[in-house]
C-alpha positions as CSV (number, residue, x, y, z in Angstrom):
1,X,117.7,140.3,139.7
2,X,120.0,138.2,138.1
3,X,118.9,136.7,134.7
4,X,121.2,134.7,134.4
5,X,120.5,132.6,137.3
6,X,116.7,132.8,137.6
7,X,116.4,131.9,133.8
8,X,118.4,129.5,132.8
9,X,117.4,128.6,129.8
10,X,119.5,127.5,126.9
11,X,122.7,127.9,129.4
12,X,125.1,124.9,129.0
13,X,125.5,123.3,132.9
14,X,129.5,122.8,132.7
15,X,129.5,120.8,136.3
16,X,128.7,118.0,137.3
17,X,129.3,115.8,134.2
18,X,126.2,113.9,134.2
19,X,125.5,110.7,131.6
20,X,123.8,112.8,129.0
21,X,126.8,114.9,128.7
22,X,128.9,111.6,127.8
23,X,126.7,111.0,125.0
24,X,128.1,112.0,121.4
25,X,126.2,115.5,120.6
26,X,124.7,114.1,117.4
27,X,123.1,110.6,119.0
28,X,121.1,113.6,121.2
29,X,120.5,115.7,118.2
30,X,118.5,112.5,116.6
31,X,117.1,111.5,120.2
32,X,115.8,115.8,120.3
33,X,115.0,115.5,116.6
34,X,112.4,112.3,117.8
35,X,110.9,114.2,121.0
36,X,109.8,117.0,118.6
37,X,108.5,114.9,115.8
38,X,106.9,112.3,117.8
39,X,104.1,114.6,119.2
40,X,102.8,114.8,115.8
41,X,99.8,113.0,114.9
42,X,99.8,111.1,118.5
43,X,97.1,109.9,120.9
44,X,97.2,111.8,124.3
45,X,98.7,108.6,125.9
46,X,101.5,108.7,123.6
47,X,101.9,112.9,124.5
48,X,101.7,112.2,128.3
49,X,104.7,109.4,128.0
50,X,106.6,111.6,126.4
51,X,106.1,114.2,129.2
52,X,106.6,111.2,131.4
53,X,109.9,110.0,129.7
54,X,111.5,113.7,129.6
55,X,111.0,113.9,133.7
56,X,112.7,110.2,134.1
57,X,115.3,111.2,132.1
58,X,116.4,114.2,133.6
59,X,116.4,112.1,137.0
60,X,118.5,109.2,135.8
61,X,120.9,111.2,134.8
62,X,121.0,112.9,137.8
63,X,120.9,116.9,136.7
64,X,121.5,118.6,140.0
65,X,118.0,119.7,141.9
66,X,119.4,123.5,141.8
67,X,119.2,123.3,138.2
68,X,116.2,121.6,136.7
69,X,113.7,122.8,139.6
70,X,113.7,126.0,138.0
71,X,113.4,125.3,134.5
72,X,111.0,122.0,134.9
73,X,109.4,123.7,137.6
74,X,108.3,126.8,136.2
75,X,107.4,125.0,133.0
76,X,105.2,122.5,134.5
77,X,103.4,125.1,136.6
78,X,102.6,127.1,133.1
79,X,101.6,124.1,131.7
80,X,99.8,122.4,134.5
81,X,98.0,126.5,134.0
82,X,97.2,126.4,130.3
83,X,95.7,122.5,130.7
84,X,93.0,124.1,133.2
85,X,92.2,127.3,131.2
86,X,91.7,125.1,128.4
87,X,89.8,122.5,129.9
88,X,87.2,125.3,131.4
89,X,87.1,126.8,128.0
90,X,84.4,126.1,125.4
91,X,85.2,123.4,122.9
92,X,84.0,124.9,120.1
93,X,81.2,122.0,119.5
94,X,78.0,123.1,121.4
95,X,75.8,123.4,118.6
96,X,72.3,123.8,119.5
97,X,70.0,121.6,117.6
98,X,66.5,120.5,116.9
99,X,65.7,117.0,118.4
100,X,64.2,114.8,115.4
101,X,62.2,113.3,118.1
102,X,59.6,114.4,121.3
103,X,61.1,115.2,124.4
104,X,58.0,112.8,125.8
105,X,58.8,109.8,123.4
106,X,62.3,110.2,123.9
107,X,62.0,109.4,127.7
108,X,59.0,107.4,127.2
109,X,59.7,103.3,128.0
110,X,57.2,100.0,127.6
111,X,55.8,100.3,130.6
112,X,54.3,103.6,129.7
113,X,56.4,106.0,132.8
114,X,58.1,108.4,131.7
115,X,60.9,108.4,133.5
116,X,64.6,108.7,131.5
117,X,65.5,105.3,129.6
118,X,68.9,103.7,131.0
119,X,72.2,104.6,128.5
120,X,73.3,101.3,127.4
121,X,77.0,102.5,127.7
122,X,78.7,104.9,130.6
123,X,80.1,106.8,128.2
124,X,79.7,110.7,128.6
125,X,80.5,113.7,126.4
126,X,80.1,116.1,129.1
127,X,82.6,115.1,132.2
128,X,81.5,118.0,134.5
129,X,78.9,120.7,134.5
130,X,78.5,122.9,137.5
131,X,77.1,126.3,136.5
132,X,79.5,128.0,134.3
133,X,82.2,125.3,134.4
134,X,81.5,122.7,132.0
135,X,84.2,120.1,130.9
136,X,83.7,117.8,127.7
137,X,85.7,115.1,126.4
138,X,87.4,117.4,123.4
139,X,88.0,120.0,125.9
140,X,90.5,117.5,128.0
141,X,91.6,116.2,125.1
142,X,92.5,119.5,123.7
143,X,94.1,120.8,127.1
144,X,96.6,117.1,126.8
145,X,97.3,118.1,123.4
146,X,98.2,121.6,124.1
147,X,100.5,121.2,127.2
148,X,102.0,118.4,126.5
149,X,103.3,119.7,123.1
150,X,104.4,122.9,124.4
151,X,106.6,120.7,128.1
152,X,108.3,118.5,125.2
153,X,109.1,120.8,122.7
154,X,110.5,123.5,125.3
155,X,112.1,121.1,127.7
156,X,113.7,118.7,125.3
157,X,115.2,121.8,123.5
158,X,116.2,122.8,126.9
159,X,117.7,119.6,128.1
160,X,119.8,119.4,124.6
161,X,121.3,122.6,125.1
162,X,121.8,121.9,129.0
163,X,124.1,118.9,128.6
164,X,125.5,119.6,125.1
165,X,128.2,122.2,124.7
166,X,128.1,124.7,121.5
167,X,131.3,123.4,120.4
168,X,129.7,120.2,119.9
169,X,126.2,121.1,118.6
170,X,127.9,122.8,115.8
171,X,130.5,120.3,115.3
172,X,127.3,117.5,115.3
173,X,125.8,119.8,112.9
174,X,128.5,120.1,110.4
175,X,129.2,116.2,110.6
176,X,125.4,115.2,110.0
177,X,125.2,118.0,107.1
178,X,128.2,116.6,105.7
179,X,126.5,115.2,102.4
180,X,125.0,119.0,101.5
181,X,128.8,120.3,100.8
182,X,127.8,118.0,97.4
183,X,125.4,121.0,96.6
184,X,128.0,123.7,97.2
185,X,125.9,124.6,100.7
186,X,128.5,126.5,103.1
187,X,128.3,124.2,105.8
188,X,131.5,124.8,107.4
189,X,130.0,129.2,108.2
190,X,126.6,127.3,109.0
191,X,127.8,126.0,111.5
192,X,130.4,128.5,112.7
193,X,127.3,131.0,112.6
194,X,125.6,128.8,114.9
195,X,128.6,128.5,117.7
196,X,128.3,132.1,117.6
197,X,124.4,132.2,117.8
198,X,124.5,130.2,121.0
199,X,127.9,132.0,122.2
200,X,126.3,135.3,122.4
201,X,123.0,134.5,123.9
202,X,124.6,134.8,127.4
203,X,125.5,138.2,126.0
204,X,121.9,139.4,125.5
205,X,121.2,137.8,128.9
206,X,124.1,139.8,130.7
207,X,122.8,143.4,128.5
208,X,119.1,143.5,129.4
209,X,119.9,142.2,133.5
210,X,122.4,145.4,133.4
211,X,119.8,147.5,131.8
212,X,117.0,146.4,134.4
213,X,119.7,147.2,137.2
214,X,119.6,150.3,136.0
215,X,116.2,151.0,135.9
216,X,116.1,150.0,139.2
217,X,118.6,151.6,141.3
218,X,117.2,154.7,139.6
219,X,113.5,154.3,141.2
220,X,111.2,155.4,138.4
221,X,108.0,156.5,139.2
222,X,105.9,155.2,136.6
223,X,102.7,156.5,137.9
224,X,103.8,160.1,137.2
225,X,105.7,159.1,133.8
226,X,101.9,158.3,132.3
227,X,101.8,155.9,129.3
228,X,103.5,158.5,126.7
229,X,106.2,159.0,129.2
230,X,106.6,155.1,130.0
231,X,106.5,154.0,126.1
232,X,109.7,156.7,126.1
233,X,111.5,155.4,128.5
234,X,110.8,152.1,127.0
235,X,111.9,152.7,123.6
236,X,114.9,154.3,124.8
237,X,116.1,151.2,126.5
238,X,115.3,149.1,123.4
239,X,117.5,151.7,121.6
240,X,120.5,151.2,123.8
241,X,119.7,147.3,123.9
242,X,120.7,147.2,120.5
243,X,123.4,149.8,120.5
244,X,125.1,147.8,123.0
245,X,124.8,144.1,121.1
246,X,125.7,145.5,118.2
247,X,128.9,146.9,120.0
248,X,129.4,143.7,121.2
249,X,129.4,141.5,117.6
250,X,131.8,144.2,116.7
251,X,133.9,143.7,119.3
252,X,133.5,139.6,118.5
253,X,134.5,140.3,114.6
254,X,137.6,142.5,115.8
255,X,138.6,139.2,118.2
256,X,138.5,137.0,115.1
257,X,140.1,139.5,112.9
258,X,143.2,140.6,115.3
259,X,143.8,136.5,115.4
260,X,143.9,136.1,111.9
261,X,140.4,133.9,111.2
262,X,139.6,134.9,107.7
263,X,137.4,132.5,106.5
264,X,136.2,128.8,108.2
265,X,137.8,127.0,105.8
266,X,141.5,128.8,105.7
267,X,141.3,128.7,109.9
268,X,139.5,125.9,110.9
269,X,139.4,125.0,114.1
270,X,138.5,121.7,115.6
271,X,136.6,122.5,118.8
272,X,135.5,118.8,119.7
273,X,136.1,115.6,118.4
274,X,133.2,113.1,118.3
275,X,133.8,109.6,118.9
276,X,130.9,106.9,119.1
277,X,131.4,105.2,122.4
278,X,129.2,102.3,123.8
279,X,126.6,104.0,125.2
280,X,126.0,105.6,122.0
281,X,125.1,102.3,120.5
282,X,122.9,101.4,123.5
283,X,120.8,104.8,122.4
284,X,120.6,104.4,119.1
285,X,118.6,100.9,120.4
286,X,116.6,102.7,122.4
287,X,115.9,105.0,119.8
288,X,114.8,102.2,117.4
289,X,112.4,101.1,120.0
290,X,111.2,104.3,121.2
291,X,110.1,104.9,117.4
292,X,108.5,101.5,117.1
293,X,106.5,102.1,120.1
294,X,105.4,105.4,118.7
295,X,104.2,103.3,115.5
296,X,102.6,100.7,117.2
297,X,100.6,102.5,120.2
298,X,101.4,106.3,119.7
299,X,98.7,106.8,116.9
300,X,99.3,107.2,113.4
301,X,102.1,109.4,111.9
């Protein structure tokens, strides 16, 4: 089992240089900052071209097959999962009540039948009933609502971090943070604690594949363990889990220390330079019509 290959999530894809990585870090920090706000207070049309949008765009920029199948896959099949169950579920709204009128003079016409009077509209609350099963209007809506926010907030995140290295989030961050340093914020160790954040979460990857190896090749037999014996074993690996990443930020702050970084601002290092190119300008258009759409047709914010 190798973690890092089955879950690649939040792993920065070095090769091929697609278009997305070209982009300057903070044009995609604004474009990720939109795709999580712009869920808010929408219409389900608005949700599902969002979900549409993040799919065209990891095709035309042409992210290798090997690496978005299993991150888009896996989160479409949870999602496509959590729109059924929640379509199936109740909706929270059947309330029974007492008719104001006769059932007879409810279904009762001119002509004196009573046979059901014609809806003067098609429209339906209930959208199918079969036994058990019933599926309302609110319920679909609900389902759109709740899959769709979870796909863009997950795969957007996902897509930033797959075509932007941590070098340049954190130089992206400092530079749009910039005005803060007028309130004395340390923006400079922000940021530095954040290229460490996302350097070391490979690390955590790497500790708990080896300690699943281990488990493993060892054989286990969890039937005889029992649930006292299991939690034991459980908490044991959680104990050396954290003995082990705790050995490893020591060994980071020894690094830094034996090449004399003392402080961000005494030993700065520039990892990245950002530059705004062309196509930079062409997506901050985009972006200004992408947000005017939102406020026309997405709903209100």
């Amino acid at each position: 089992m190798d973690l890092l290959r089955s879950l690649p999530i939040g792993l920065y894809l070095e090769q091929p240089i697609t278009g997305l990585h070209r982009l300057d870090a903070r044009v995609k920090f604004i474009w990720l900052m939109s795709f999580l706000v712009a869920p808010l207070l929408a219409n389900p049309e608005w949700r599902l071209v969002l979900v549409g949008l993040l799919i065209l765009i990891t095709l035309l920029a042409r992210i290798p097959l090997r690496v978005w199948k299993r991150q888009m896959g896996w989160l479409l099949m949870f999602c496509g999962l959590l729109f059924l169950l929640s379509c199936i579920m109740p909706d929270g709204l059947a309330v029974n009540h007492q008719p104001r009128l006769p059932e007879q003079e409810l279904t009762f016409n001119q002509s004196g039948s009573t046979e059901p009077l014609p809806q003067p509209t098609s429209y339906r609350y209930v959208l199918f009933s079969q036994g058990p099963i019933e599926i309302t209007r609110y319920s679909v809506d609900l389902a759109i609502r709740t899959s769709t926010l979870l796909f863009t907030l997950v795969y957007s995140t996902n897509l930033y971090l797959l075509t932007t290295a941590s070098e340049e989030i954190a130089m992206a961050l400092e530079s749009l943070m910039e005005p803060l340093r007028r309130l004395k914020l340390p923006v400079t160790e922000i940021a530095l604690t954040l290229t460490l954040s996302l350097r070391f979460f490979p690390l955590v990857l790497e500790e708990i594949q080896n300690l699943i190896r281990s488990v493993r090749t060892r054989a286990i037999n969890w039937k005889k363990l029992g649930l006292r014996g299991t939690t034991q074993v459980w908490l044991t690996l959680a104990e050396r889990l954290l003995q082990n990443l705790l050995l490893r930020a020591e060994q980071i702050a020894n690094a830094m220390q034996v090449r004399g970084f003392t402080s961000p601002d005494q030993h700065r290092v520039e990892w990245h330079q950002l530059r705004f190119k062309a196509w930079d300008g062409v997506a901050l258009i985009g972006l200004v019509v992408f947000w005017s759409i939102r406020l026309i047709w997405g709903g209100a914010i």
